[in-house]
C-alpha positions as CSV (number, residue, x, y, z in Angstrom):
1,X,128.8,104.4,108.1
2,X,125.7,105.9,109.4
3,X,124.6,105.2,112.9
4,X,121.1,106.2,114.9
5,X,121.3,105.5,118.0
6,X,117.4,106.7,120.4
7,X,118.1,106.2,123.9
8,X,115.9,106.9,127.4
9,X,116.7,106.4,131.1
10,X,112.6,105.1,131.6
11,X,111.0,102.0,133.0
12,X,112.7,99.9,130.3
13,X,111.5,96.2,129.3
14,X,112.0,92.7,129.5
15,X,113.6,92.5,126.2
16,X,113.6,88.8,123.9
17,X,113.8,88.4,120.4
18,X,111.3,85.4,120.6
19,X,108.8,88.2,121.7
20,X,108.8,90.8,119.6
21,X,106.3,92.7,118.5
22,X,105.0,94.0,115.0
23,X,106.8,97.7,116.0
24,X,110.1,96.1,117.0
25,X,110.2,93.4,113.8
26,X,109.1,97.0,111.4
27,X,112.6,98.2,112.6
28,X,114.5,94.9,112.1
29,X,113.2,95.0,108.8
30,X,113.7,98.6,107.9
31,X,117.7,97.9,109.2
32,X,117.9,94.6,106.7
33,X,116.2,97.0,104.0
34,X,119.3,99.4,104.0
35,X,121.9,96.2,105.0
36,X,122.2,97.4,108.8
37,X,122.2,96.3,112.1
38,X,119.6,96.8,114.4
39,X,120.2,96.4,118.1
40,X,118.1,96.8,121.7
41,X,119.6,97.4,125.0
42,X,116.8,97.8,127.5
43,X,116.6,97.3,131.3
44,X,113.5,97.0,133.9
45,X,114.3,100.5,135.8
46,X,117.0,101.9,133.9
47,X,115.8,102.4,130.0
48,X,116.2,102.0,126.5
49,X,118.6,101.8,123.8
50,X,117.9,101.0,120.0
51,X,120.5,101.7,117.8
52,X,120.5,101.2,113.9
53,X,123.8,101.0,112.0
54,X,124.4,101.1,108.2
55,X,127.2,101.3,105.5
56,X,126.7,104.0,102.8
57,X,128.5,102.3,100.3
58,X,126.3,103.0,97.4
59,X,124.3,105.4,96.0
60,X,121.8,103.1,95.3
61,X,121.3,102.9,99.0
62,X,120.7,106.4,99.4
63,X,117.4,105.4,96.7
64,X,116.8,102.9,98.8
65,X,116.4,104.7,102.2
66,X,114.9,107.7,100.3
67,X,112.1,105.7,99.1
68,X,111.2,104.2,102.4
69,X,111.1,107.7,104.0
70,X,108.8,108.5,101.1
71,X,106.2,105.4,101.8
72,X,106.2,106.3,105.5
73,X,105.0,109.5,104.9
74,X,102.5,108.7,102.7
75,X,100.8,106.0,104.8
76,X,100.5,108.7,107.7
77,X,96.3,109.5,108.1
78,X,95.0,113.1,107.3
């Protein structure tokens, strides 16, 4: 298992699935992409926790995360 886990101690949000925006639903499908979780923990005044969790159980999985780390790059501007 591989596990990312970016945490802060800043102003935090009003978290709520039903309100998410295109930045937060990019990392919910990035974590279905390589059969994780994906998980927020954030608080008004005390910070932010995402944390991304996935099983390496194949190699084809390491393909699969390699080639979205390639396509990211690639769409950054010059």
């Amino acid at each position: 298992t591989v596990e990312l886990v970016v945490r802060d101690d800043g102003a935090g949000f009003e978290y709520s699935p039903s309100t998410a925006g295109f930045g937060i639903l990019g990392m919910q499908k990035r974590a279905r992409d390589v059969v994780g979780t994906f998980e927020i923990r954030s608080t008004v005044e005390h910070g932010t926790q995402v944390c991304v969790k996935a099983r390496l159980q194949q190699t084809s999985l390491w393909e699969r995360i390699l080639s979205k780390v390639k396509v990211v790059f690639l769409r950054i501007p010059k």
